[in-house]
C-alpha positions in Angstrom: 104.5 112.0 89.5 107.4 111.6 86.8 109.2 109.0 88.9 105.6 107.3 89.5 105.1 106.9 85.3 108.6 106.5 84.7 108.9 103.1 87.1 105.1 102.1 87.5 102.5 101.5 84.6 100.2 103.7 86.4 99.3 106.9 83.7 98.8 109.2 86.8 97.7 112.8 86.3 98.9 115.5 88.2 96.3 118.0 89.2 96.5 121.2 91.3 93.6 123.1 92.2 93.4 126.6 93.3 95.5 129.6 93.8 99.2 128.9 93.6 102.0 130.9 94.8 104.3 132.5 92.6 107.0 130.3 93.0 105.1 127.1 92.0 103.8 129.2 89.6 106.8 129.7 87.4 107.7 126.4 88.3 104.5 124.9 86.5 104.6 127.1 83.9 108.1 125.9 82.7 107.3 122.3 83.1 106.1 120.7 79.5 104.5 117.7 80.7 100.9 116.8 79.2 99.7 115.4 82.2 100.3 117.8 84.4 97.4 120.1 85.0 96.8 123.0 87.2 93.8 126.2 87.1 95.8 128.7 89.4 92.1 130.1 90.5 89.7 130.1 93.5 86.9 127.2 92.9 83.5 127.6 94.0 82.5 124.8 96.6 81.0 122.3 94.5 83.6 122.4 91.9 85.8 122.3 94.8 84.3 118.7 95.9 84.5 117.5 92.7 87.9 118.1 91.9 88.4 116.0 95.5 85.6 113.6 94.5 87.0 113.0 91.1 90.7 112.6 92.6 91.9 109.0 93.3 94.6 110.2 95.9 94.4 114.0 97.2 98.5 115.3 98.5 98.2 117.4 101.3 101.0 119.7 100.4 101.8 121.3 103.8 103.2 120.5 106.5 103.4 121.1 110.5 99.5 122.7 110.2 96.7 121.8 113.1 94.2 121.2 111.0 93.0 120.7 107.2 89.8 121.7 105.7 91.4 120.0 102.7 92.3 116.8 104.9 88.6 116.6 106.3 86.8 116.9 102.8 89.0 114.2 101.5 88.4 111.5 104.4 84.4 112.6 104.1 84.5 112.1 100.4 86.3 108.8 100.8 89.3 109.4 99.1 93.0 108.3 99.7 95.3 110.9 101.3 99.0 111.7 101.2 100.1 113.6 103.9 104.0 115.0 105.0 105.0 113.1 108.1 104.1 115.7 110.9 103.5 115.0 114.8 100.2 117.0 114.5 98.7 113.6 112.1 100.9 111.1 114.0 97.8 108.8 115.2 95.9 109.3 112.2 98.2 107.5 110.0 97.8 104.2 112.7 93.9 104.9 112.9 93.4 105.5 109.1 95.5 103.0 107.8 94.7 102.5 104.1 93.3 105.6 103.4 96.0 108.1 105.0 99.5 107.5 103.8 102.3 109.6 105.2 105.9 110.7 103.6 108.2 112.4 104.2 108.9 115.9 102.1 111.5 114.0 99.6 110.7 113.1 95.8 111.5 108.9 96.7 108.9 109.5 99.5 106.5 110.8 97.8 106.9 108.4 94.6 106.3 105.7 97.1 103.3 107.0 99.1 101.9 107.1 95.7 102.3 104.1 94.6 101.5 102.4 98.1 98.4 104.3 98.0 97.0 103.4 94.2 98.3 99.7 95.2 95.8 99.5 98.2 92.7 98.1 97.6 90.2 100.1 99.3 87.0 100.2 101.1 85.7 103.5 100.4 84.6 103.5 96.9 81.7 105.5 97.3 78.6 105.4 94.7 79.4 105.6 90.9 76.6 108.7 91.4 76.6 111.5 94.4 75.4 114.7 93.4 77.8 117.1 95.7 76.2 119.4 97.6 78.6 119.9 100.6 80.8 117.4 103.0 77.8 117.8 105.4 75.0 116.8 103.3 77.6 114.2 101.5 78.3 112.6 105.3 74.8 112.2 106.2 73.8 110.6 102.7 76.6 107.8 102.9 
């Protein structure tokens, strides 16, 4: 995110949600930045949905998994994804062009998945109002 405010003029935020481990804990904790933001707690599901809903990109942060809750929230709620290369998400990065974006696990990467992402112009705005029940009730609604 520094490298994305330091060459861009997008004023990005960088949020992480839930429980982190202790290593990223520290890490965050000795970082001074004003925009980064992070809770370090487990969220109840609708807050959970709403920190996705309310996200204009969501970073997978893991790699080599078979599947992602996180992943399949995002694409229901419409919402841009960054995910680490992995052979596991190979054809979803060709099926889900513009809304998947893949990088590798390096800061350049990243920086430009990012801005690739927030440079797309999208087709899945969804309504200014949802009220967020869950991804199921959320799917059938859209």
């Amino acid at each position: 995110c520094r490298l994305v405010r330091e060459e861009t003029a997008f004023d990005i935020q960088l949020r992480l949600v839930g429980l982190c481990d202790y290593t990223l804990l520290n890490l965050l904790n000795s970082c001074s930045y004003e925009w980064i933001y992070f809770n370090n707690r487990k969220l109840d599901p609708i807050e959970y949905l709403g920190e996705i809903y309310n996200s204009d990109i969501v970073m997978i942060v893991y790699e080599n998994r078979g599947s992602s809750g996180v992943l399949t929230d995002a694409l229901a709620l419409k919402r841009k994804v960054i995910i680490f290369t992995s052979r596991i998400f190979k054809n979803m990065f060709i099926t889900l062009r513009g809304t998947v974006f893949p990088c590798k696990l390096n800061a350049v990467s990243i920086k430009e998945s990012i801005i690739l992402a927030l440079n797309q112009n999208s087709q899945t705005e969804l309504p200014s109002k949802i009220e967020l029940k869950n991804v199921f009730d959320i799917i059938t609604e859209l």
